[in-house]
C-alpha positions in Angstrom: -43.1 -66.7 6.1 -44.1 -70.1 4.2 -43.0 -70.0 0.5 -41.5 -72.2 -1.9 -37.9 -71.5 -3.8 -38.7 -70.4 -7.9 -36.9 -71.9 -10.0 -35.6 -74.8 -11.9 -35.4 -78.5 -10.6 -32.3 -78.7 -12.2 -29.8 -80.6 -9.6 -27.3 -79.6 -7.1 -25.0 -76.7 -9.6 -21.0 -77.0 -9.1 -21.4 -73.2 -10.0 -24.3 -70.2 -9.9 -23.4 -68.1 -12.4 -26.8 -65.9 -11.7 -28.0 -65.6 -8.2 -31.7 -64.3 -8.2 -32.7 -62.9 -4.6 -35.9 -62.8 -3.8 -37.1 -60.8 -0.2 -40.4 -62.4 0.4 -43.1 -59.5 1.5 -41.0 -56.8 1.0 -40.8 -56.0 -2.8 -37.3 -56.9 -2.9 -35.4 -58.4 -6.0 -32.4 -58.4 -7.1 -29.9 -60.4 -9.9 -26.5 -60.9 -9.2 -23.7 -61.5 -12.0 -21.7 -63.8 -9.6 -20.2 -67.4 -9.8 -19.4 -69.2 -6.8 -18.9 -72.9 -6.2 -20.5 -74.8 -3.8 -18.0 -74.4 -1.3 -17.8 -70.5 -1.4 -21.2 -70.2 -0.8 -21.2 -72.5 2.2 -18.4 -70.3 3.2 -20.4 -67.4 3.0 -23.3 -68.1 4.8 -21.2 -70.0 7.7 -19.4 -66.0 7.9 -22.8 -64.5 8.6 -23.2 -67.1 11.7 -19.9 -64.9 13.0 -22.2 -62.0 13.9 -24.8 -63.3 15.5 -25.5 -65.6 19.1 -28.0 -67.8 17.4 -27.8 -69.8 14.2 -28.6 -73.3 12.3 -27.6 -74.0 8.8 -28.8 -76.9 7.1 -26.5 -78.5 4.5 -28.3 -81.4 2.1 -25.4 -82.2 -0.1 -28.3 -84.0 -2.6 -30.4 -83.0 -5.7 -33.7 -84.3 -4.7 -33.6 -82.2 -1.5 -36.2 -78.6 -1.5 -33.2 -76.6 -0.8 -29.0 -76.5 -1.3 -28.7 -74.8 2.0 -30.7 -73.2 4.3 -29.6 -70.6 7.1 -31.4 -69.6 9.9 -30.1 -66.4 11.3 -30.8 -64.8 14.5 -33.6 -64.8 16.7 -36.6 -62.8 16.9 -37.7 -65.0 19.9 -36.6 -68.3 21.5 -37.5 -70.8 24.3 -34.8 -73.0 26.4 -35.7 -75.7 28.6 -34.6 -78.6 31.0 -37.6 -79.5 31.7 -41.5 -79.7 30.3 -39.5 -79.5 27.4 -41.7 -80.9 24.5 -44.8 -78.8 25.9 -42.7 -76.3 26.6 -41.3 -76.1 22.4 -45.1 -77.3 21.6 -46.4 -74.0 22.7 -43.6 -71.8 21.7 -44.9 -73.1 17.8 -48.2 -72.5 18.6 -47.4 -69.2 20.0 -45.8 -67.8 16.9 -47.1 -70.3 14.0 -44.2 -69.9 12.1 -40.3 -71.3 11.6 -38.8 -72.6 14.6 -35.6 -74.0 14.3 -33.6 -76.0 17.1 -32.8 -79.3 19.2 -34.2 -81.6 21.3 -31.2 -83.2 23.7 -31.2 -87.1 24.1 -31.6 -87.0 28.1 -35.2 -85.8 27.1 -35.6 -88.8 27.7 -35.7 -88.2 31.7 -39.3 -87.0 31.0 -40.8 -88.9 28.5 -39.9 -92.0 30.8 -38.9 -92.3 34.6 -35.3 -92.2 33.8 -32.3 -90.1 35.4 -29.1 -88.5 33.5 -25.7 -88.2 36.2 -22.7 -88.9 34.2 -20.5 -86.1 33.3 -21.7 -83.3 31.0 -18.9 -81.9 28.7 -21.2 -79.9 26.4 -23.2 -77.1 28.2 -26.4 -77.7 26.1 -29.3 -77.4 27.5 -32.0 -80.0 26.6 -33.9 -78.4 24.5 -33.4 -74.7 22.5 -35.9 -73.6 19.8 -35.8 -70.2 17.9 -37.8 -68.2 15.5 -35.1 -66.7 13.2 -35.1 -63.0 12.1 -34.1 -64.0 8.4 -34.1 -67.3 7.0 -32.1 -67.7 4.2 -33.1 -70.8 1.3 -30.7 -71.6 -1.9 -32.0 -74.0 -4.0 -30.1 -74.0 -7.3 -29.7 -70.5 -8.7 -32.1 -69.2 -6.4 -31.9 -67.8 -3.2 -34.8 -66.9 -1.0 -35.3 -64.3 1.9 -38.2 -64.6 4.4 -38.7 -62.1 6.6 -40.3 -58.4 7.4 -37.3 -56.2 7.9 -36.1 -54.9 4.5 -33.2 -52.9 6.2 -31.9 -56.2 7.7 -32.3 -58.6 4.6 -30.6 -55.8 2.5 -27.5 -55.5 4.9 -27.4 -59.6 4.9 -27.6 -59.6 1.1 -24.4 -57.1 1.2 -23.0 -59.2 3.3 -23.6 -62.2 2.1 -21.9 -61.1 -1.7 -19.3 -58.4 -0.3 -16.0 -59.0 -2.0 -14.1 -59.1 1.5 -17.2 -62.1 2.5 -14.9 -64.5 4.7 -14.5 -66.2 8.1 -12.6 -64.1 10.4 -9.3 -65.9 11.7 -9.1 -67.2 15.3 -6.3 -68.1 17.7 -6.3 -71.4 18.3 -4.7 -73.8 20.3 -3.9 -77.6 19.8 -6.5 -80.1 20.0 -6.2 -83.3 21.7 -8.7 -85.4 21.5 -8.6 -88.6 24.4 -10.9 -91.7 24.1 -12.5 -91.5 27.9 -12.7 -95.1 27.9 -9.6 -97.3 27.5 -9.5 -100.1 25.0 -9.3 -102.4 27.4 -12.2 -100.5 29.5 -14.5 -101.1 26.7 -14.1 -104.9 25.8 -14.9 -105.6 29.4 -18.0 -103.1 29.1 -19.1 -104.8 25.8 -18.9 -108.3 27.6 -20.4 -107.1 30.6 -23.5 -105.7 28.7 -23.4 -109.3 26.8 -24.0 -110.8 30.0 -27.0 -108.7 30.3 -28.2 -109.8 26.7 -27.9 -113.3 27.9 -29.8 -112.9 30.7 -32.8 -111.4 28.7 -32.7 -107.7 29.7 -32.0 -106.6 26.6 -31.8 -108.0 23.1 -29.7 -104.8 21.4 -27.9 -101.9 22.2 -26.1 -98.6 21.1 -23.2 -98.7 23.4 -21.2 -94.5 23.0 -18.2 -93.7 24.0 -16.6 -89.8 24.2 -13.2 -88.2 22.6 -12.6 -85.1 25.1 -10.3 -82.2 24.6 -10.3 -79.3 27.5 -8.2 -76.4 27.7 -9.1 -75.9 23.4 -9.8 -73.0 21.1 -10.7 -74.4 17.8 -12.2 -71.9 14.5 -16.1 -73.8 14.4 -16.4 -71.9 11.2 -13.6 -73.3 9.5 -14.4 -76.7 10.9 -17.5 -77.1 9.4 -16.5 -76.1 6.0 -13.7 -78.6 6.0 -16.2 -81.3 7.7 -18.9 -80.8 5.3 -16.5 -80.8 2.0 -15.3 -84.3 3.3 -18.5 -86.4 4.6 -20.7 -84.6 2.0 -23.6 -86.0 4.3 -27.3 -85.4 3.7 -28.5 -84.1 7.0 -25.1 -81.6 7.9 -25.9 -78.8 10.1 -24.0 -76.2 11.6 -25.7 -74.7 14.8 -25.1 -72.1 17.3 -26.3 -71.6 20.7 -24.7 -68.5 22.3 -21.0 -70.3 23.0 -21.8 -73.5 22.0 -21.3 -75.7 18.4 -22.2 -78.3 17.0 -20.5 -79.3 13.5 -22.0 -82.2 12.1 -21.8 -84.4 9.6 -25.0 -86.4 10.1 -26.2 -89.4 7.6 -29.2 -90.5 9.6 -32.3 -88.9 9.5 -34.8 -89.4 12.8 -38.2 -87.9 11.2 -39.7 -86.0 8.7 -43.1 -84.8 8.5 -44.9 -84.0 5.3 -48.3 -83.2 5.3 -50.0 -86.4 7.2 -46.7 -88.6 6.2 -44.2 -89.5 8.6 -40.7 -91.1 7.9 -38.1 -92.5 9.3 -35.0 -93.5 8.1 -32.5 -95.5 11.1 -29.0 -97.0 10.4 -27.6 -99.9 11.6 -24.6 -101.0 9.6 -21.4 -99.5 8.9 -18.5 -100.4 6.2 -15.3 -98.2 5.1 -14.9 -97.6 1.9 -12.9 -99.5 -0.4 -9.7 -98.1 -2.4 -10.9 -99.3 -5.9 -14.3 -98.9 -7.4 -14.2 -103.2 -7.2 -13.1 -103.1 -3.8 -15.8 -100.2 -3.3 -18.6 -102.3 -4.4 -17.6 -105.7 -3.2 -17.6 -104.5 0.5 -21.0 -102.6 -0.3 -22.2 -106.0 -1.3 -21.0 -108.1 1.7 -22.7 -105.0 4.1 -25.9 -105.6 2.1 -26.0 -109.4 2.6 -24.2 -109.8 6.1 -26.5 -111.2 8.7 -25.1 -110.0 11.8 -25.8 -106.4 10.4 -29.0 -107.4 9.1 -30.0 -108.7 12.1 -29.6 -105.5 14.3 -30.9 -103.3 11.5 -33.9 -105.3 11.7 -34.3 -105.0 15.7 -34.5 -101.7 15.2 -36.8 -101.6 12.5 -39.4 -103.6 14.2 -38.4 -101.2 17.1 -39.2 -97.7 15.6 -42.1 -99.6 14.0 -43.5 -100.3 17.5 -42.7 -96.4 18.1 -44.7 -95.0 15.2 -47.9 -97.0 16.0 -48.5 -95.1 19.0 -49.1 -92.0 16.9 -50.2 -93.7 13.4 -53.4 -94.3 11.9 -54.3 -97.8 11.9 -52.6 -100.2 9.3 -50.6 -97.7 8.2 -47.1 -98.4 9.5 -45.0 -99.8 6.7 -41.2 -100.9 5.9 -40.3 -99.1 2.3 -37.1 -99.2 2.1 -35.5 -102.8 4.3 -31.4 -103.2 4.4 -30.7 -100.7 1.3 -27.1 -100.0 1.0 -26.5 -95.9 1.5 -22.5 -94.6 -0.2 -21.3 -91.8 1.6 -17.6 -90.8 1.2 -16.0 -92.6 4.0 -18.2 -95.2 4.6 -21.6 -97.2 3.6 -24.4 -97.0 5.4 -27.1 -100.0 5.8 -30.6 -97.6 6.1 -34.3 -98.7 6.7 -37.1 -96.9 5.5 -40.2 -96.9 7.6 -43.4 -94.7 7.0 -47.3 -94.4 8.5 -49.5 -91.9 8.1 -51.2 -89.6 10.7 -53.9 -87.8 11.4 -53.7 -84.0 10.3 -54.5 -83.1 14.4 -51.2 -85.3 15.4 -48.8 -82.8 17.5 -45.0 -82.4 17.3 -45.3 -83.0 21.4 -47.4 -86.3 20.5 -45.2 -87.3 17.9 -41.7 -86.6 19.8 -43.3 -88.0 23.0 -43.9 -91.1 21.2 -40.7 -92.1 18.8 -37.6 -90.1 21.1 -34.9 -91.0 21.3 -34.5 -92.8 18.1 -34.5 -96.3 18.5 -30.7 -96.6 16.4 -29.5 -94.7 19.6 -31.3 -96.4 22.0 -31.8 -100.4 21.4 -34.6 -102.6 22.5 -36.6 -102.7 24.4 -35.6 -99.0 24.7 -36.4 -98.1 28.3 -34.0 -100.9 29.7 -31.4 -100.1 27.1 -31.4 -96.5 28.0 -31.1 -97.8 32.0 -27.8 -100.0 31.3 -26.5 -97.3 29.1 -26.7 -94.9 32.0 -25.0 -97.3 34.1 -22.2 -98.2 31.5 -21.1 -95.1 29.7 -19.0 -92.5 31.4 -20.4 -89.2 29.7 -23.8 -87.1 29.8 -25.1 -87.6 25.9 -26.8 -83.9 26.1 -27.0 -83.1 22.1 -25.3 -86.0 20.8 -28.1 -88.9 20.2 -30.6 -86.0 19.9 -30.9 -84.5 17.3 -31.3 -81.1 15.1 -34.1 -79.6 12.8 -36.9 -77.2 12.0 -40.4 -77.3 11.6 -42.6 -75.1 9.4 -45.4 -72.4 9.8 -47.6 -75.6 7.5 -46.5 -78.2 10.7 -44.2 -80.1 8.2 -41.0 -80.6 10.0 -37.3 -82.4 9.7 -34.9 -83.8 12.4 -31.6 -85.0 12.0 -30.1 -87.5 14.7 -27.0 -86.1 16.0 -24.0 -88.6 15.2 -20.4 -88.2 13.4 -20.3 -84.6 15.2 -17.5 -82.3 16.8 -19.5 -80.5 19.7 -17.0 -77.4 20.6 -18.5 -75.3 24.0 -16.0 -72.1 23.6 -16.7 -70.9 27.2 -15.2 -73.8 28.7 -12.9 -74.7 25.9 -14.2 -78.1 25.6 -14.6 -79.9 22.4 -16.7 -83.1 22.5 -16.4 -86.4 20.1 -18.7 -89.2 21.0 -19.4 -92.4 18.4 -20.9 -95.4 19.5 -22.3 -98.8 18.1 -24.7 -101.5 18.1 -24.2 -104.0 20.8 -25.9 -107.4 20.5 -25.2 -111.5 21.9 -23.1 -111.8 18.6 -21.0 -109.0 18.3 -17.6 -109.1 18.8 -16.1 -107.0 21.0 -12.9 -106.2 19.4 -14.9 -105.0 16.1 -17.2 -102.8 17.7 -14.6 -101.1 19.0 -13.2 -100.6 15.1 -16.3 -99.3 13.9 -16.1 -96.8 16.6 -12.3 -95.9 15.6 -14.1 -95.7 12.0 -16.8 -93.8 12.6 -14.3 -90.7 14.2 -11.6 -91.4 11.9 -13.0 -88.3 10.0 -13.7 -86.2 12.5 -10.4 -87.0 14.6 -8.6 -86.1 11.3 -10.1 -82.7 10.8 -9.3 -82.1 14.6 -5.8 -83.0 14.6 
């Protein structure tokens, strides 16, 4: 099913006027007179994930990126797992040597150390869920690619897809209120409880989470993403589907990419609102850029994934390429790292997961003992959230997201999910952290209510 997208390099269009679809294997080509925006095709492929259990859509929102969007539709075959679960997806790609799309939850972690997981679990996600999709869809610029061996079913998708009546059917829904599980109050005494534990030397940094809940909620996932995606605009947005359960997100931070022997990884630590005026903008850019206290635990976790990556590198080649560069998003800026190695072409996905999950931005350091406290402190199983999302290629390339800035919506049990969290260290100030929570949901709290 491995192919690459024809076609110009030309940028990220506002419109396609031509669409040329290509059905790899199967003779298929056709050119459509049509011009949609950006939006409406989003739209459109989002519709498609209405008629089928199992989907992922990948959203780059960038120019540089391979594709515009990618959907992954259906399954011809899938795994699920609690536990074994890296071996378990390891020999699932080895099985079919071909695109698997799926997650790996963040209480993975029970098996790649001796840890345990007993808060309470308002998602319904299992730990891991990996898929080979019956059509995988690709749009890169005017192009859009079909991979698959069923000629009847990419034909019915590509009437689908373009059908004049192409839209996302209407659900009843009911009011959403979203409750912060953990009182203001409840988390200053937290965040100076786990400074005490900083004091003492147990741990040096941490990412501290707390969980928006609404029960007894129907919400439209479809719409929710469109409107989610239009206003974060973020490079690693995915829309994915797992039976009855969502997740919408909006995610900035990527946890690793594989390309050929390269590995990179890209963590965040830092977080400014935007400013109203392009002065304002740039001056609080600026002061994110140079602040030490942000620089400080961006650099913890730096040396942390770092210290991740050399377990699976080839010697002398871990390297920093990109340290404290300021990342503009449309609510906020981002302060990212940039850290690379190469690996040998044998590497696994198991030895490479095994060795770098969960990402060290969602962990702290040293990890083990910040994932220990964490367990004690928060009040909510993580399940998807601090995960993450992604795909992996018939070539062994692969691409994960890190699941943050997410609505997780479980329609069985009417549930939708919000968790945000932030960096605790000896410095931080309570009060504040508990802003850049407020900060990071504000979005996602606005689209809900």
């Amino acid at each position: 099913m491995e192919s690459c997208l024809v076609g110009m390099e030309a940028g990220l269009h506002t419109h396609l006027p031509i669409l040329k679809i290509y059905a790899m294997y199967l003779g298929l080509t056709k050119t459509l007179q049509h011009t949609y925006t950006h939006t409406q095709l989003l739209t459109r492929l989002t519709a498609l994930c209405q008629y089928t259990p199992t989907a992922c859509i990948m959203v780059s929102n960038s120019t540089t990126a391979s594709f515009d969007f990618m959907l992954a539709y259906g399954s011809a075959d899938n795994v699920t797992a609690n536990t074994n679960c890296l071996t378990t997806v390891q020999q699932f790609y080895t099985k079919h040597n071909n695109y698997i799309f799926g997650h790996f939850g963040y209480d993975i972690k029970n098996e790649i150390e001796k840890l345990t997981s007993a808060n309470a679990n308002y998602q319904g996600f299992n730990n891991t869920h990996f898929f080979v999709p019956e059509v995988l869809i690709k749009i890169k610029n005017e192009h859009i690619t079909f991979l698959h061996n069923n000629i009847t079913q990419v034909d019915g998708l590509i009437q689908q897809l373009f059908s004049t009546d192409s839209c996302i059917n209407n659900i009843a829904t009911t009011p959403c209120n979203l409750h912060n599980t953990t009182t203001k109050e409840n988390y200053i005494s937290t965040v100076n409880a786990i400074k005490n534990h900083i004091q003492r030397g147990d741990i040096y940094i941490t990412n501290y989470c707390i969980n928006y809940v609404s029960e007894h909620t129907i919400i439209n996932p479809y719409q929710k993403f469109i409107t989610l995606n239009n206003i974060s605009n973020a490079p690693f947005a995915t829309f994915y589907k797992h039976d009855t359960k969502y997740v919408l997100c909006a995610s900035p931070e990527r946890y690793i990419q594989r390309t050929n022997n390269k590995l990179t990884s890209m963590p965040i630590k830092g977080t400014r609102k935007r400013g109203a005026t392009p002065t304002e903008d740039a001056a609080i850019a600026e002061e994110l850029r140079n602040n030490a206290k942000e620089q400080n635990e961006n650099v913890m976790i730096v040396d942390l994934v770092r210290n991740d990556l050399s377990r699976v590198a080839m010697q002398g080649t871990v390297r920093v390429d990109e340290l404290f560069k300021v990342h503009t998003f449309n609510a906020v800026h981002q302060l990212i790292s940039t850290i690379l190695c190469e690996v040998a072409p044998t590497e696994s996905l198991e030895r490479i997961v095994n060795a770098t999950f969960p990402m060290g931005s969602m962990t702290g350091a040293p990890k083990i003992s910040a994932m220990q406290l964490m367990e004690h402190f928060e009040n909510f199983k993580r399940g998807i959230y601090s995960g993450t999302i992604g795909y992996v290629k018939p070539n062994g390339n692969f691409d994960f997201n890190v699941v943050i800035r997410s609505i997780i919506y479980n329609a069985a049990t009417q549930v939708v999910s919000l968790p945000v969290g932030s960096a605790i260290t000896s410095k931080c100030n309570a009060i504040d952290e508990y802003e850049e929570c407020l900060l990071k949901a504000k979005v996602l709290l606005d689209i809900m209510n």
